[in-house]
C-alpha positions, 0 to 999 in steps of 0.5 A: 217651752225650750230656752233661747241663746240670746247673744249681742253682738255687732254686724256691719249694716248700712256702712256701719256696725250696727249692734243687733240681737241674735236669738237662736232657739235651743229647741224646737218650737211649733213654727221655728226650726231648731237652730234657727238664728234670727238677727234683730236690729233697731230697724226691727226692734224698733228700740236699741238692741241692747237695751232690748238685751238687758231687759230680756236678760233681767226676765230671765233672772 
């Protein structure tokens, strides 16, 4: 299974800036073309982005 560019970065959402996630595969998996950039919020996540980031950051060690 290929790695994934995990990067916290912040958008403008809502008349904010929102921290989100963006995770783009390095390799393509079965059902997501390579360089597919998927952008995650707390909307999606249902938790703060970086708390999400920090704890996939610490599976990867």
């Amino acid at each position: 299974m290929g790695r994934a560019r995990v990067e916290l970065t912040t958008i403008r959402r809502m008349g904010r800036d929102q921290p989100v996630l963006e995770i783009e595969p390095r390799q393509a998996f079965d059902d997501v073309d390579p360089g597919m950039l998927t952008v995650l919020g707390w909307l999606e996540l249902g938790a703060d982005p970086r708390d999400v980031h920090d704890e996939l950051e610490a599976l990867r060690r």
